[in-house]
N, C-alpha and C positions, 0 to 999 in steps of 0.2 A: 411640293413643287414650287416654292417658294424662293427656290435661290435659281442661278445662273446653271451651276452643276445639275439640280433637280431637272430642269425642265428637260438638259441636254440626257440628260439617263432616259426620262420619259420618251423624247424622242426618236433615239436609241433602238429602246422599247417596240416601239410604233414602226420603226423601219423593219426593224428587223423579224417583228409578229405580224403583224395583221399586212400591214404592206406587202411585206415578201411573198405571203401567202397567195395573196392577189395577184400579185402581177406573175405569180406560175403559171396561174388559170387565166388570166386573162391581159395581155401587156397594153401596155399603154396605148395610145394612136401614134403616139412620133415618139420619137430620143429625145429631142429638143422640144420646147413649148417657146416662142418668144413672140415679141408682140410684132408691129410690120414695121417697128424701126430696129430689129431685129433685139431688144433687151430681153433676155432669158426670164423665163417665168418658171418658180420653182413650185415644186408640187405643194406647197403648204407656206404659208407666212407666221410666223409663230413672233409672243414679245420680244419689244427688246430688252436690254437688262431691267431698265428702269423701269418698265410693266411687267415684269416676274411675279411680282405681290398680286396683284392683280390679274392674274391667268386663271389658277386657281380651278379645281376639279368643275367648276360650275360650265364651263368652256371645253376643257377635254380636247381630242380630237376625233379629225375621223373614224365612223367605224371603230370608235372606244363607247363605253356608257359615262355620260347621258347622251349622246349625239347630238348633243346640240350644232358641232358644227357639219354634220349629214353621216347617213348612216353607212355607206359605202368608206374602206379607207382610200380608195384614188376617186371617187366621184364619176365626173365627167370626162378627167383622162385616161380611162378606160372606154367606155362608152358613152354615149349621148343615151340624156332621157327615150324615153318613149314614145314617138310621138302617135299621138292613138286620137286623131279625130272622131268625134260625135258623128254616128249618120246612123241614117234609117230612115224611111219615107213608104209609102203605098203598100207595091206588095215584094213578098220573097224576093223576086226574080228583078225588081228596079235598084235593089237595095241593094244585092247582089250584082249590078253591075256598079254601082257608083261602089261599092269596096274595091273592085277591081281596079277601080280609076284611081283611086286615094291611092293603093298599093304600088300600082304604078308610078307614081307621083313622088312616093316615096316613103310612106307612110311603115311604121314600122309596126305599128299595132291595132289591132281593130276595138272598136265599141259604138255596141248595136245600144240603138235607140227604137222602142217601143214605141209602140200607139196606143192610146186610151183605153180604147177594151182589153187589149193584152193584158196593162197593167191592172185592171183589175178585174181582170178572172172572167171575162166574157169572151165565147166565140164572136166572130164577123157576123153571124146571118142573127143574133141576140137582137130585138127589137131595141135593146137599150144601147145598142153599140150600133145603131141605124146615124150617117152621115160624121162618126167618127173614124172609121176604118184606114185607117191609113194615111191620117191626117198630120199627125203629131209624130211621129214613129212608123214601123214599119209592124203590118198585123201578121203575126204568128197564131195560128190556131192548134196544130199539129206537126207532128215530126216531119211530114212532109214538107210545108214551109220550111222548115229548119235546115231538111234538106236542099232544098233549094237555093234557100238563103246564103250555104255554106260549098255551093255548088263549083267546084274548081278553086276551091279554096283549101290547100291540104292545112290542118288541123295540129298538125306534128311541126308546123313551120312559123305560125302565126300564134300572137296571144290576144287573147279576147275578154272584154269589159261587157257585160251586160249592165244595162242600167234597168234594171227591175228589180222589187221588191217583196209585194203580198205574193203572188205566184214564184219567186225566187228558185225553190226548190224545183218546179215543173220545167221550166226553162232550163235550167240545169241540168235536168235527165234527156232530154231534149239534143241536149250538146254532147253529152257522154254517148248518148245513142248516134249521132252521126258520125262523135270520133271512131265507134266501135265498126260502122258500117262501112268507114274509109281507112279501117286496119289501126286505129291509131289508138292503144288501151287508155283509160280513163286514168291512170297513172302517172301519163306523160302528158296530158292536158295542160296547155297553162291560161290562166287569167283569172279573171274577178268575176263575180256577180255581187251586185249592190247590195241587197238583202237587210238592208237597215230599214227598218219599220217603224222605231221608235222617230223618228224625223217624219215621219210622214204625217203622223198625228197633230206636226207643231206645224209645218211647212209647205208638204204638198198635197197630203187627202188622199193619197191612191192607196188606202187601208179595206183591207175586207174584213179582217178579224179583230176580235180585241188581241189588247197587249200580250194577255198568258198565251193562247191558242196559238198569236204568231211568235211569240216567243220559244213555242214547242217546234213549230218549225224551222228556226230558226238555229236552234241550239243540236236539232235531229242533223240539220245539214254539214254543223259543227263536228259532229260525230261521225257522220259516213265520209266526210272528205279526212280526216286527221288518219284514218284505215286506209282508205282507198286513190286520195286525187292529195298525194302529197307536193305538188306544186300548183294546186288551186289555190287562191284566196278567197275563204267563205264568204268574207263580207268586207265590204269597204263601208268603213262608218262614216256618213256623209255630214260636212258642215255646209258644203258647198249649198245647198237647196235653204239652208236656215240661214245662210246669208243673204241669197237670193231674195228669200223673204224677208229682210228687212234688219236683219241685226247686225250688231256691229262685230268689229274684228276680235275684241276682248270675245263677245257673247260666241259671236263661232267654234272659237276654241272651249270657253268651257260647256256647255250643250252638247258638242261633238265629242267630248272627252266626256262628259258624263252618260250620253249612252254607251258608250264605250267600257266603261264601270259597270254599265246594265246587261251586258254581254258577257261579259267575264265573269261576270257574278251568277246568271244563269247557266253558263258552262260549269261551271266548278260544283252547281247545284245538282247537275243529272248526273256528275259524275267523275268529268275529266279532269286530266291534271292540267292545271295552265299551261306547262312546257307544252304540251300534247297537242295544242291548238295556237297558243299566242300568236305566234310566228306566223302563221297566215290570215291573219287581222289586217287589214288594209284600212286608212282612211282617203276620203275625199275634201279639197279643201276649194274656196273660188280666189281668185287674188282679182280683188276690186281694185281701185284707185288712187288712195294712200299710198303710193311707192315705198319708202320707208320702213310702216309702220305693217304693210304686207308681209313684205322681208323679214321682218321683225317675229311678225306673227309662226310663220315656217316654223322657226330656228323656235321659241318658246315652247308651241305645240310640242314638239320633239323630245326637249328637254323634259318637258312636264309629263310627260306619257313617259319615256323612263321612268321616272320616277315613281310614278303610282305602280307600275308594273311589278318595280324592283321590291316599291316599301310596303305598299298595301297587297298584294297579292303575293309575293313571297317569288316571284319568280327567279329560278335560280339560272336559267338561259339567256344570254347577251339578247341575243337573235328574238326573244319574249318580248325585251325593254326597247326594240329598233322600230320606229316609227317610220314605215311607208305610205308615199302617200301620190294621190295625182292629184293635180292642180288643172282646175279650167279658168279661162277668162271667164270675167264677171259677164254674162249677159245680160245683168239688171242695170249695166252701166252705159247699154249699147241703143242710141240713137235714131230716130227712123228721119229725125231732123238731120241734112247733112253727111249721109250716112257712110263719106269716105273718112268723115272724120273718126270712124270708129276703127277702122286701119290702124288708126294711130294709139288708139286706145288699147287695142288686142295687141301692140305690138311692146309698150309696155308693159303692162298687167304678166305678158308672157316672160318678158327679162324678170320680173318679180319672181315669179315660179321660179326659174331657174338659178336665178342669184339665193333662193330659200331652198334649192335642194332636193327639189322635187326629182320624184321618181319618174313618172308620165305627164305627158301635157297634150291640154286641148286649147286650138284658138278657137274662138269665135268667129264667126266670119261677118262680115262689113253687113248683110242684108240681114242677118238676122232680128232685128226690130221691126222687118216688114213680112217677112215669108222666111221658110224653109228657104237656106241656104244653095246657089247655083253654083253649078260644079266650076265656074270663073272664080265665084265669093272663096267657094272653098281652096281650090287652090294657093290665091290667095293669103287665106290663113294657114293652108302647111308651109307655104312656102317663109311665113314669117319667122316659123319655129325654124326652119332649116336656116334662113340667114344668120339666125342669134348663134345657132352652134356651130356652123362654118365659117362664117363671117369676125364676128365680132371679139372669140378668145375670148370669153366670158370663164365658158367652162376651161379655160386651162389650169384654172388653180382653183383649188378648195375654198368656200365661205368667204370669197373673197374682203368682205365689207366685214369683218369680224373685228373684234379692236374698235372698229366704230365708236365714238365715248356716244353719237345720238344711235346707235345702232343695238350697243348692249344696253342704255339706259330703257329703249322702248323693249327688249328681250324683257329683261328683268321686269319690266312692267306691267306687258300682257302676261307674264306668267303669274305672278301675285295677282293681279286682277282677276283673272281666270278661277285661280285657283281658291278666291275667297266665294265665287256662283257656285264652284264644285262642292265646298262645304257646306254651302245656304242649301244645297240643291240635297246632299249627303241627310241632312239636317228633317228633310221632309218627306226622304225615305228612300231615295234614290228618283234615276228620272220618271222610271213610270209612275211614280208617286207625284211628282211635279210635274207632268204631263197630265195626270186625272187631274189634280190641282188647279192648270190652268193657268199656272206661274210663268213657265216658260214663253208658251204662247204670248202672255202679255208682254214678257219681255221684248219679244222680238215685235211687238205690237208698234208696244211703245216709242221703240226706237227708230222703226219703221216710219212714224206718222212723222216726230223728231227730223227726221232727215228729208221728207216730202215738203216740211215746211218751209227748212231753209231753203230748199230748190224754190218753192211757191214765191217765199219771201226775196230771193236774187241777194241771200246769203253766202252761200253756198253754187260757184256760178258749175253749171252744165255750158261747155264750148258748143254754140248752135241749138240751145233749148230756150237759155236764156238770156243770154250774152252774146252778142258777136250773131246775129240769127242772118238771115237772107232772104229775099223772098224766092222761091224755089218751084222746080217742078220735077215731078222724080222721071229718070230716063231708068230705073232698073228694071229690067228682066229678070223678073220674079218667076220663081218656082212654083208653079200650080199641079197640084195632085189632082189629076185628074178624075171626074166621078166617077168613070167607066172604072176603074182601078177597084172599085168597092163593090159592083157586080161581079166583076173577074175573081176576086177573093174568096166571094159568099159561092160562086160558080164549082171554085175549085173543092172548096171542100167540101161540099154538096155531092162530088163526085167521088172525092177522097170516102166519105162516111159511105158510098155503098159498092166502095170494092174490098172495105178490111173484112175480119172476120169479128163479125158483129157479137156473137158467142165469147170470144176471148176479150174481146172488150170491155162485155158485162162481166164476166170472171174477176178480171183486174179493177174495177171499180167496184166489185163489192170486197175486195179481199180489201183495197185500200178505205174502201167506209169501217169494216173489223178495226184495221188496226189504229184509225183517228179515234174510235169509242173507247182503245183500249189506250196501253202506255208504249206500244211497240214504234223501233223508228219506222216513220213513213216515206224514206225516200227510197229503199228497197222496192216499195209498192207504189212510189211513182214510176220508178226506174220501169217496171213491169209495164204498167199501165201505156205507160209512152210507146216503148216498144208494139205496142200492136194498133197503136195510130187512136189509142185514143183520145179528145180532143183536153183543151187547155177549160172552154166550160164546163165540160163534163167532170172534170177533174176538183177542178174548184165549185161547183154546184156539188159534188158529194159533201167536199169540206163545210161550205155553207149551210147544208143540213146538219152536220155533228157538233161544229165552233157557231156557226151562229153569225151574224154581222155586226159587225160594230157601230155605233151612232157618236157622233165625237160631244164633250159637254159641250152646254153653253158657257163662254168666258166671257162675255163682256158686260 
């Protein structure tokens, strides 16, 4: 691809394969793309002669391998991202109406956010889950909740992100049971469930099991969706929380790419073929405040996960080596000083996403450094994501910043950087090896404490932290969950547990303790279990008897 003829054959190539295909299934949004002084914007910018040498397989194009410059061949002029705000709050039925509000609004994809006990495997009325109920997320106990939650929301129309993990599997059957009860087969299901475990260890703590135990569940779910939910995505491998916690944009990408090696490597172990699963691998990324080196970040990750897909696992499917991914605004960046100025921040970070090719995006909204987000905040933030894609012609052309000589120099940088953690990391036995270790954690420690300083030290300025401050008084109207919300909770399913059939509920929770003592998959025997209402602690209290809990090392 090194001459003038090369590239224009490739081209060629590219229009005539992967383009044409696409634009059968799906055409563009206009004929024309041009900007508001009306100069035409062509679907792709390629070198000119004198960058021929330099194009080079390492670039590619759309929807070719490595995808560095995104994995779709039309991108955005086809569709716009996804935009799938964050929510969840109290109970079912509040959570369930502000979905309806976002949808209304405009929202094209949903993702539920939990509450603490959810996340880790306790009913509402649990003495340990007393004053968290509905604080953080929205508390699911039982399929009932679920129903409710998904109450006028047809299932066949919508795609949904769950952001859970240690209970991953439960919530899951949860979803399959209400697609099935509003006609719609587990088949045609679409969305995510987060299901990365191994990040939880380094980043946020909502771990019930050790690593093998949740890795059996994790790899079981690998296996009933690749059969049954061929348009779920098992797991989205999250960097976005190991950012949040403290590291930097090199360290997010390799972390995220190295448990990502730790999933693949236990699928291939129980059994499956890589093709058989790859493909619905999803990651999660955050785009903080680096503009550039964000951007950067995308486009690298990409590239570098082909890679390992294609060389180290042998994968012989394109669709194996296509790095999907959602992008949210950094919330570790977001202000309770000031807090319109985070408007501004959420409104960047989100052109980051987008200009790196992201699949889905979440904004942040302006209050969140003070409370749960109000349905003004949020709007808000959908409405930001909606300007950048109607508004600004961002998305009318592919990777647009490619060619960049500081654009490819930071690519090429964070992916060597990246990719020398992933060998350190390879080296120590893979990540749950450097998770027991204690490695990872320090890293993100370290760099953590690193970046607090310079903010301390007015190195580093924060706009209204430390610089440029005011003195102020807040006027926002703040989202309070109200306590009644957590009697209402504890009420209903108190009412729920004594109108199922109590009999078939013990049935399916001993059949599911059998198959956790044995090697059988266990989400057949969730799948059971759920159906006849029984709960999310019961479910994970059986587990807790056979796997045991986990207690994280000391690292410091």
């Amino acid at each position: 691809m090194g001459s003038e003829k090369g590239l224009r054959k490739t081209i060629k190539e590219w229009n005539e394969g992967p383009v044409a295909k696409t634009l059968a299934k799906f055409p563009e949004r206009k004929e024309q793309f041009e900007t508001l002084s009306g100069i035409p914007v062509d679907r792709l910018y390629s070198p000119s002669e004198k960058a021929l040498k330099d194009y080079g397989p390492e670039l590619g194009f759309p929807g070719m391998f490595p995808f560095t410059r995104g994995v779709q061949p039309t991108m955005y002029r086809g569709r716009f991202w996804t935009m799938r705000q964050y929510s969840g709050f109290a109970t079912a039925k509040e959570t369930n109406e502000r979905f309806k509000f976002l949808l209304d609004q405009g929202q094209t994809g949903l993702s539920i956010a939990f509450d603490l006990p959810t996340q880790i495997g306790y009913d509402s009325d649990n003495p340990l889950a007393q004053g968290e109920v509905g604080k953080v997320g929205v508390a699911i106990d039982s399929l009932a909740d679920m129903e409710l939650l998904f109450d006028g929301i047809p299932l066949d129309k919508v795609s949904t992100s769950m952001t859970i993990n240690a209970p991953a599997a439960i919530l899951l059957a949860m979803y399959i049971a209400v697609g099935e009860k509003q006609g719609v087969p587990m088949n045609k299901l679409r969305g995510t469930i987060q299901n990365d475990i191994l990040k939880e260890y380094v980043a946020r703590g909502t771990f019930i099991h050790g690593p093998n135990e949740s890795m059996r569940l994790i790899t079981d779910t690998f296996k009933f969706c690749s059969k049954n939910m061929p348009l779920w995505n098992t797991i989205s491998i999250s960097g976005y929380h190991i950012r949040e916690a403290g590291s930097t944009a090199v360290q997010e990408v390799a972390f995220t790419l190295a448990n990502g090696i730790a999933y693949v490597d236990a699928a291939i172990k129980v059994g499956l073929d890589v093709d058989s699963f790859a493909s619905r691998l999803s990651f999660f990324f955050g785009s903080h405040s680096d503009f550039f080196e964000e951007i950067a970040k995308f486009r690298a990750a990409r590239r570098l996960w082909a890679k390992i897909m294609h060389d180290r696992f042998g994968a012989k499917d394109d669709s194996s080596c296509r790095m999907r991914f959602h992008t949210q605004t950094a919330g570790c960046t977001l202000t309770a000083q000031q807090p319109d100025n985070n408007v501004v921040r959420v409104t960047l970070q989100a052109l980051q996403g987008v200009l790196g090719g992201t699949q889905s995006l979440h904004t942040n909204s302006r209050d969140e450094a003070l409370s749960l987000p109000t349905e003004q905040s949020v709007q808000i933030a959908l409405r930001t994501q909606q300007i950048i894609a109607y508004e600004t012609g961002v998305g009318d052309t592919i990777d647009p910043l490619a060619g960049s000589y500081f654009i490819e120099h930071l690519t090429d940088e964070i992916e060597k950087r990246a990719m020398e953690y992933i060998t350190k990391i390879d080296d120590m036995g893979g990540a749950p090896a450097a998770i027991e270790k204690g490695f990872i954690q320090r890293e993100i420690n370290d760099s953590a404490y690193k970046f607090q300083q310079a903010v301390d030290n007015n190195t580093r300025v924060v706009v209204g932290l430390n610089r440029f401050t005011v003195e102020e008084e807040q006027q926002f109207d703040y989202l309070r969950v109200d306590p009644a919300a957590e009697a209402e909770q504890i009420g209903r399913l108190q009412e729920m547990r004594e109108k199922r059939d109590q009999a078939a509920v013990d049935k399916t929770l001993e059949a599911l303790r059998s198959a956790a003592e044995s090697d059988g998959n266990l989400m057949p025997l969730i799948l059971n279990a759920v159906k006849v209402y029984a709960t999310l602690g019961e479910m994970c209290g059986v587990l807790r008897e056979v796997f045991g809990e986990y207690r994280a090392p000391d690292i410091l």
